[in-house]
N, C-alpha and C positions, 0 to 999 in steps of 0.2 A: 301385903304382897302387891296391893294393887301399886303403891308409890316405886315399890323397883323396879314394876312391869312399865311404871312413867318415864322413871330413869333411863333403860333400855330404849325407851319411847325415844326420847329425847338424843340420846346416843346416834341413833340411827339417823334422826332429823339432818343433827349438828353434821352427819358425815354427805349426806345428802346436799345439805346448804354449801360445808367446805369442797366438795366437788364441782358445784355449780358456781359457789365463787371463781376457784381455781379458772374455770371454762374462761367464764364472765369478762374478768382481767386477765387470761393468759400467763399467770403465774410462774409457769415452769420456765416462759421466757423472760419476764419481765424481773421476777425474785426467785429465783432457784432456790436458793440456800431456804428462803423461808416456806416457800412451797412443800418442801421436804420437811419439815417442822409441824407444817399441818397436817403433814399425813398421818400424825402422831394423835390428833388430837382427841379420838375416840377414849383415848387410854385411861383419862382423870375422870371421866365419864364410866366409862369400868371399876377404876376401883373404887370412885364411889357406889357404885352395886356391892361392890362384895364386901367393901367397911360396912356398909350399911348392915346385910346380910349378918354379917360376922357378930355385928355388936346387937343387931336388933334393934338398931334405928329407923326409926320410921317418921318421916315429916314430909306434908303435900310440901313443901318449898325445895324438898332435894332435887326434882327436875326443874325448877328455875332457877334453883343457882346453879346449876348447870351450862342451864342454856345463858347466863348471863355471862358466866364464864365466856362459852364460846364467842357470843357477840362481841366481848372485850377484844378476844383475842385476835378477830375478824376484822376487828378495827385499825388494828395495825397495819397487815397489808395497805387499807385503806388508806390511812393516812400517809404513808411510804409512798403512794400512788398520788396523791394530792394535787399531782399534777394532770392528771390524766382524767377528762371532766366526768366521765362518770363513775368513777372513781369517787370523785371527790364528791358527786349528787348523793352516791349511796351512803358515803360519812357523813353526810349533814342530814340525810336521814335517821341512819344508827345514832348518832351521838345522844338527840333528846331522848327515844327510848330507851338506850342503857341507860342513861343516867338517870332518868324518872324510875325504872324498875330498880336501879339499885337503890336510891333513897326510900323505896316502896316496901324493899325488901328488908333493909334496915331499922326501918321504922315501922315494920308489919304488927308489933305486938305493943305496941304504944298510942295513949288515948288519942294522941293528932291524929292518925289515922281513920281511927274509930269515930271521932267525929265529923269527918270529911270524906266520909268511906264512897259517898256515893261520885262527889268532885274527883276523888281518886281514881275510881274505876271510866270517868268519865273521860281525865285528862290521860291517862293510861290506854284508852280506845285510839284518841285520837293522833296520839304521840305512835302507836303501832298502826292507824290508816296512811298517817304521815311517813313512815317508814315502808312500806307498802307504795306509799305515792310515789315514793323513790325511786324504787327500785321501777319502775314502769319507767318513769323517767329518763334513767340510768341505759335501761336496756334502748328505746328512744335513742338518748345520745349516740349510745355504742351504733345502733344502727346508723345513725346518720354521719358517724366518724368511722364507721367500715366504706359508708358509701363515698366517702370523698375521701380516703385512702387507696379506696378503687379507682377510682376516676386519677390520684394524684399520679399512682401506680400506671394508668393506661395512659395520663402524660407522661410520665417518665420513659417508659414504652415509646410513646408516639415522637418524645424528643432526641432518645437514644438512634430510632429510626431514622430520625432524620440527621442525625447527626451523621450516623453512620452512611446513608446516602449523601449526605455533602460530602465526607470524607473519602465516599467512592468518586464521586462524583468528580471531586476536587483529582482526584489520584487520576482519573479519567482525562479529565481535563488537562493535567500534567503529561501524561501519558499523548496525549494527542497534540499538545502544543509541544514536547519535547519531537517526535513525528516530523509536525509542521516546519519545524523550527530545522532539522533535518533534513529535511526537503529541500524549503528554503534557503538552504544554503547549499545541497546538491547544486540546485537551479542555479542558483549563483554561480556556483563553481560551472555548470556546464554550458549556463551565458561567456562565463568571461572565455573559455575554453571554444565555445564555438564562432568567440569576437576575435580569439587567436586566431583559428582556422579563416576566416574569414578572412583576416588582415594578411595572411599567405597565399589564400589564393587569389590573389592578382595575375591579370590576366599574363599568357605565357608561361605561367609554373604550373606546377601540375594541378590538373584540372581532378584529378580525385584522391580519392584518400589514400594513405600509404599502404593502407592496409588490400583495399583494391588496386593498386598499384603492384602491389610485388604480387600479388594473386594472381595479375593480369598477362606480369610479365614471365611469370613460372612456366602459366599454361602455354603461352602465345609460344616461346622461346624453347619450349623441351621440345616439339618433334623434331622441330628441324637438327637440332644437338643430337638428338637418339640415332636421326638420320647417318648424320656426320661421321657420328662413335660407330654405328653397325656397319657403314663401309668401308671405314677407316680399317675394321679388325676384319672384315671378308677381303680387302686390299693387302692389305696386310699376307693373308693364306693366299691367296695367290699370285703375291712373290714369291714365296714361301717354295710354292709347284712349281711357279718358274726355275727357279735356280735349281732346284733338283732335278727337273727335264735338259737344264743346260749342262750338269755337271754327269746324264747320261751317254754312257760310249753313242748309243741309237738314238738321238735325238729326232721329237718330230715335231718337223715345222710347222705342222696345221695345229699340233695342240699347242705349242708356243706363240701358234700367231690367235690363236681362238684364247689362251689366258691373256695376252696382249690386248688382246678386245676388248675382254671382260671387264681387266685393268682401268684403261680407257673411260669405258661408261659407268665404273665407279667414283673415280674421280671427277666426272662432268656431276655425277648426282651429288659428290661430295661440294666442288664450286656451288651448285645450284644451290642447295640447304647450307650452305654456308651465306651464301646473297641474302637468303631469304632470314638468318637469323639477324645477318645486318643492318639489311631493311627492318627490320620490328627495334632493332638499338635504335636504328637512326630517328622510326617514328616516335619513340619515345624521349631521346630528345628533343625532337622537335614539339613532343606533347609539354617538357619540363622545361623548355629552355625561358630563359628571364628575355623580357621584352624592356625597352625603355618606356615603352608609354606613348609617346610624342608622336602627337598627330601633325600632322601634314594637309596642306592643299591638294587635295587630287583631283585628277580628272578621272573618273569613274569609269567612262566610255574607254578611254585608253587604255586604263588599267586590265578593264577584263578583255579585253580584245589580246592584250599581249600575253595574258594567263590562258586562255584559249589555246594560241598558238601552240602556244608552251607545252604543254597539254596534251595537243594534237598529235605533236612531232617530237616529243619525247613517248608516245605510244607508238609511233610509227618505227622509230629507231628500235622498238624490240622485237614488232611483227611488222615485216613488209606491204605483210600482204593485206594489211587494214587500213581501209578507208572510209571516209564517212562527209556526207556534207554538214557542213557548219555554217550554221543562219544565225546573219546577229540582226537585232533591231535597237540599235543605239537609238536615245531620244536626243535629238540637235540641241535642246534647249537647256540640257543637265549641265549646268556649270558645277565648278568645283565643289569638292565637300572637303571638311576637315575630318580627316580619319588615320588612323596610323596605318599606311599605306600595305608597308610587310603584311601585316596579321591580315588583313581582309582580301591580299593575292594569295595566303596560305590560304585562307576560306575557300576561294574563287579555283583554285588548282585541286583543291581537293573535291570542291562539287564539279568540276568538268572533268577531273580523272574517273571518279564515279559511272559520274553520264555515260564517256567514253567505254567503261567495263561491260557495261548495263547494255548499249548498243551492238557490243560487237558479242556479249552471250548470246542475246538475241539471234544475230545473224548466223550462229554456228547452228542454228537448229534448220536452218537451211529451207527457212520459210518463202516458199516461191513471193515476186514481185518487192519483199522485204530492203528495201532502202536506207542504211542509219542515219539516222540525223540527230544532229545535237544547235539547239535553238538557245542564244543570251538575250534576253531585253532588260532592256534597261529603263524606267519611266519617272519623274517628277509628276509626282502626289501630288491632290489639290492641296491639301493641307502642309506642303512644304517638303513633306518627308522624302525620300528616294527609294525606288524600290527597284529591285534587279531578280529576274526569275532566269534559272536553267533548267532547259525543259529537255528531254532524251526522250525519244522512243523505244526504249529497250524492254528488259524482262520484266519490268514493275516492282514492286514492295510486294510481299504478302500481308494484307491487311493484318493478320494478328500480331505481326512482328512490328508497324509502325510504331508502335507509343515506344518501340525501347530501341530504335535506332543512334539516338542522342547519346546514349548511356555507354562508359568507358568499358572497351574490349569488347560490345558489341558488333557485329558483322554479319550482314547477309550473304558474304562469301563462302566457298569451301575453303577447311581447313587448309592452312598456307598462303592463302592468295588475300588474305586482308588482316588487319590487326587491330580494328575497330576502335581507335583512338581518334580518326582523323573527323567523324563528324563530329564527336566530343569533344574536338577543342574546337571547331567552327563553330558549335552553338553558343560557347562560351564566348569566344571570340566575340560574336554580336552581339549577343543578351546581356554579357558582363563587363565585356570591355566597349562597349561600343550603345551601350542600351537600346538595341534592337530587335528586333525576329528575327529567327529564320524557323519557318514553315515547311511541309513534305504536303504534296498531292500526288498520290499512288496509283493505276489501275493494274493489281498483278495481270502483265502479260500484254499491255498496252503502254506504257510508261510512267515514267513519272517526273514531277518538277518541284524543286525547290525555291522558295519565294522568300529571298534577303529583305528586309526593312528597315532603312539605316535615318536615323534621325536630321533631319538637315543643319 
């Protein structure tokens, strides 16, 4: 009884060892098919208990060939594995003890044995400390090929990482140089686009964009139209009265001559907003019109002295009743300059029509001892250059509105009475045609002067 309770013994061992194997190598991934085959292995192990049982066999060697069995069978995996080094530590250790126990077992009842019983038992120790050694070993390896399957695993990792950030990085990169790349040729596009612009506006054409251009001339240009249109259709009704009051038996002559009135001062207001839309065409041609360029010897002194007059006596020609003294201080010593003579009398007419506006606001407010005066000088710079100031005494600048007096359709005037083109093309005039200044010195409500600076 006690030999089948070894058997059992043994059974149990064998199922213990092939589960621990199994772990050991990973069996179920590495050999499926045979992994499944060991699970089988308790079985030969069984029916040798119950053949035994059955027949009444009994021998201390039924659980070693048992377990020799299993060891053979364990061998296989191994060898199959042979590649895989502790694998292969644990077969060089099984090999010498199956094979020592199987010749042990084979030759168990024969005198070689018997007389070498004690070498036997001795080389049999040592072949199972060596199998034993192995497996330490074995487990060793495994440990140190899990730790650098870890480590190969967290480079793998680490290069997948990185891989993946260049590949962002890269798409990144892509992503901002396609951008760049976008840009840079926006830019391009809106350099060569503003070297067009540029190369149009020469001086005499129009001094701003089309786009403020027609915005300038919508605003500038509709009241006076609206004007025109609403008394044109109130002229209109009363002819309308008229002719029905004439074609009354009772006619009366005070309401015929009071619609005759009416009449009257709607067609003066209709002339008036009609001048006044003309004036704003006319300015603007004169803002668009093409200059040739071509400069000229002028006498500077003569020039503004005759724009002056100009000036004086075409304001005089619309209101009689305005006067004003005119101070000039010519410099004796300003010889000629080369400048295109038109474009800087257009400058010069437009800053002494200003002056003149400016003095004679002034004087409607009816400031006791108030005198208008409009002052030209005209001076040679040390340094070569010419400089010419018109100086008024009138209503002044409002300080907050100076910086945008330059700027197209701007105006200090009330609606109707300016079109704010005429200092926009002066500054141009100088600064761009002529590479100059022209300067504003303001004090609202004391005057103000402008300072031309023309390169000699």
């Amino acid at each position: 009884m006690k030999l089948n309770a070894d058997v059992l013994l043994s059974v149990l061992i064998a199922l213990f060892v092939v589960r621990g194997l199994r772990k050991f190598l990973d069996l179920p991934v590495r050999l499926p098919s045979l992994n499944r085959l060991l699970g089988w292995l308790w079985i030969p192990g069984l029916l040798l208990f119950i053949g035994s049982r059955a027949i009444g066999w009994e021998s201390d060697q039924l659980d070693e060939v048992y377990m020799l069995f299993v060891l053979a069978v364990l061998a296989v995996p191994l060898f199959l594995l042979r590649d895989y080094r502790p694998a292969r530590t644990l077969l060089i250790g099984l090999v010498p003890y199956v094979l020592f126990s199987a010749v042990e077992l084979l030759l168990a009842d024969t005198q070689l044995v018997k007389n070498y019983d004690e070498v036997s038992d001795t080389s049999k120790g040592f072949s199972f400390i060596w199998m034993f050694t192995s497996i330490f070993i074995a487990r060793s390896q495994k440990r140190h090929l899990e730790k650098e399957r870890l480590e190969r695993e967290e480079e793998e990792k680490a290069r997948l990482l990185m891989a993946t950030q260049k590949a962002e990085l890269e798409r990144l990169v892509a992503e901002r140089t396609a951008i760049l790349t976008q840009q840079a040729e926006e830019l391009r596009e809106a350099l060569t686009e503003l070297k067009t612009t540029q190369n149009q506006l020469i001086q005499a054409e129009k001094m701003a964009s089309l786009g403020e251009l027609t915005a300038g001339i919508a605003h500038e240009i509709q009241n006076p139209l609206n004007f025109v249109t609403n008394f044109s259709d109130v002229s209109a009704e009363l002819i309308t009265e008229l002719e029905e009051e004439q074609q009354n038996p009772n006619r009366d002559p005070e309401l015929e001559a009071e619609l005759l009135g009416d009449l009257k001062q709607n067609l003066l207001k209709i002339n008036h907003h009609g001048q006044r839309a003309a004036s704003i065409v006319r300015g603007m041609l004169e803002h668009s019109r093409a200059s040739t360029g071509e400069r000229q010897s002028t006498n500077l002194n003569t020039l503004a002295d005759e724009y002056l007059r100009l000036a004086y006596h075409g304001l005089r020609a619309k209101d009689k009743t305005f006067n004003a003294t005119l101070t000039t201080h010519f410099d004796p010593s300003l010889g000629p300059i080369e400048v295109v003579s038109q474009d800087v009398g257009r400058v010069l007419l437009n800053l002494f029509t200003n002056a003149f506006y400016a003095v004679q606001k002034r004087k409607e407010l009816g400031q006791p001892g108030y005198a208008p005066t409009v002052t030209v000088t005209t001076k040679q710079l040390p340094d070569g250059d010419v400089e010419v100031r018109v100086h008024d005494n009138g209503t002044g600048i409002p300080q907050a509105v100076v910086d945008k007096i330059f700027q197209p359709f701007f105006t200090t005037k009330p609606t109707g009475e300016g079109t704010g083109l005429g200092l926009s093309l002066s500054y141009d005039i100088i600064t761009k045609g002529h590479g100059g200044t022209l300067l504003v010195e303001t004090q609202e409500g004391q005057g103000t002067e402008f300072i031309i600076t023309l390169p000699a």
